[in-house]
N, C-alpha and C positions, 0 to 999 in steps of 0.2 A: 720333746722331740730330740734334744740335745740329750739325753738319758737315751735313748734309743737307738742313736748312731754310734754311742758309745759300749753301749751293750753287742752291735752289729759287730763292730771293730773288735769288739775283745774277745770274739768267736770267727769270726770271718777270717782275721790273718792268720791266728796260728793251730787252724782249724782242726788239724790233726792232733792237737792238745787238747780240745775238747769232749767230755763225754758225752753218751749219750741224750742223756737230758738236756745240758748246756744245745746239745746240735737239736734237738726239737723244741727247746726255748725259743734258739734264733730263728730257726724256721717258720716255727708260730708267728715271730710278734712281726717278721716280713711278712708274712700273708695278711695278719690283721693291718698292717700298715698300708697294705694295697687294697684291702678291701675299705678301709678306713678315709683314705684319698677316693676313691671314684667313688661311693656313698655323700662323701661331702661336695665332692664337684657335681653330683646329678641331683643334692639337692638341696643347695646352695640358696636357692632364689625360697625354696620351699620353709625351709626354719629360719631364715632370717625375717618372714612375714607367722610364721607358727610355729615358733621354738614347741612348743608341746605336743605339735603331731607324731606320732607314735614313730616314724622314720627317723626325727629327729628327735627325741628320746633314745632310742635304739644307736644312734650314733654317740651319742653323748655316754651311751652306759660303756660301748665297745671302746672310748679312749679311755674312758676309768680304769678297765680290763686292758687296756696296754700298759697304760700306767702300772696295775697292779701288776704286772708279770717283771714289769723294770725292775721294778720294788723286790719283789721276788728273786730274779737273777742275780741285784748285788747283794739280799741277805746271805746266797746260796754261798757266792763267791765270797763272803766276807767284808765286801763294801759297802758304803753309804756316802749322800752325798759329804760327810763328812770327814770321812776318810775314802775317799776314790782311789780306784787306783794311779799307779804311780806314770802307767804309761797307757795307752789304747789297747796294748800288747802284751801285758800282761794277763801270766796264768790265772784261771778261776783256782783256788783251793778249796773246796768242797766243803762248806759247815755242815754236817749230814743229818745236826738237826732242821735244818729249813728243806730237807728233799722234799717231802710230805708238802709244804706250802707252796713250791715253784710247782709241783706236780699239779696240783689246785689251778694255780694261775694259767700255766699252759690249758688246762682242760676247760677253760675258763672262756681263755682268748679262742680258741676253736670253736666253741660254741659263739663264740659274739663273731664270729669270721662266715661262719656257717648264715645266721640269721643276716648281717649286711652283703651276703651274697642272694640272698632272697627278697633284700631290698636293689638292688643294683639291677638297671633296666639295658642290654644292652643296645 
């Protein structure tokens, strides 16, 4: 989660520095993030009695797919949590071999945002 707000942050403030992928990255993992929350709060009572029903599977798979897009955004930008960056606010610098791989992950999390919108009852 903390990988996630940090990702938010290092797109969010200096937004206008961001490309277009960077800006359908952030876009993406906010949706799957809201799709992610009200999927787990409508079925909360449901996988903690059957973690293996298929709604809960399908949530389980959709934070992996968040996860995997994190993963994705700082190899784009250059980070890891090993080397993070220096501030929230700092620039992405574009590795342009990992485009191909963040491009994956967003298409990724779209599709797992798509399927927990077809779980989510309103």
């Amino acid at each position: 989660m903390k990988k996630l707000y940090a990702l938010l942050l290092a797109c969010i403030l200096p937004t206008l520095a961001c490309s277009p992928i960077e800006q359908s990255a952030r876009n993406t993992a906010a949706a799957l993030q809201g799709a992610i929350a009200a999927a787990q709060a409508q079925y909360t009572n449901e996988c903690t009695a059957a973690p293996t029903d298929k709604p809960c599977v399908t949530i389980n798979q959709a934070v992996a797919g968040q996860n995997a897009l994190v993963t994705a955004v700082e190899a784009y930008c250059g980070w890891s949590q090993l080397a993070p960056p220096a501030n929230a606010t700092q620039t992405c610098v574009p590795v342009k071999g990992a485009t191909a791989g963040l491009q994956t992950a967003i298409n990724n999390a779209n599709l797992f945002t798509l399927e927990l919108k077809g779980l989510i009852h309103p």
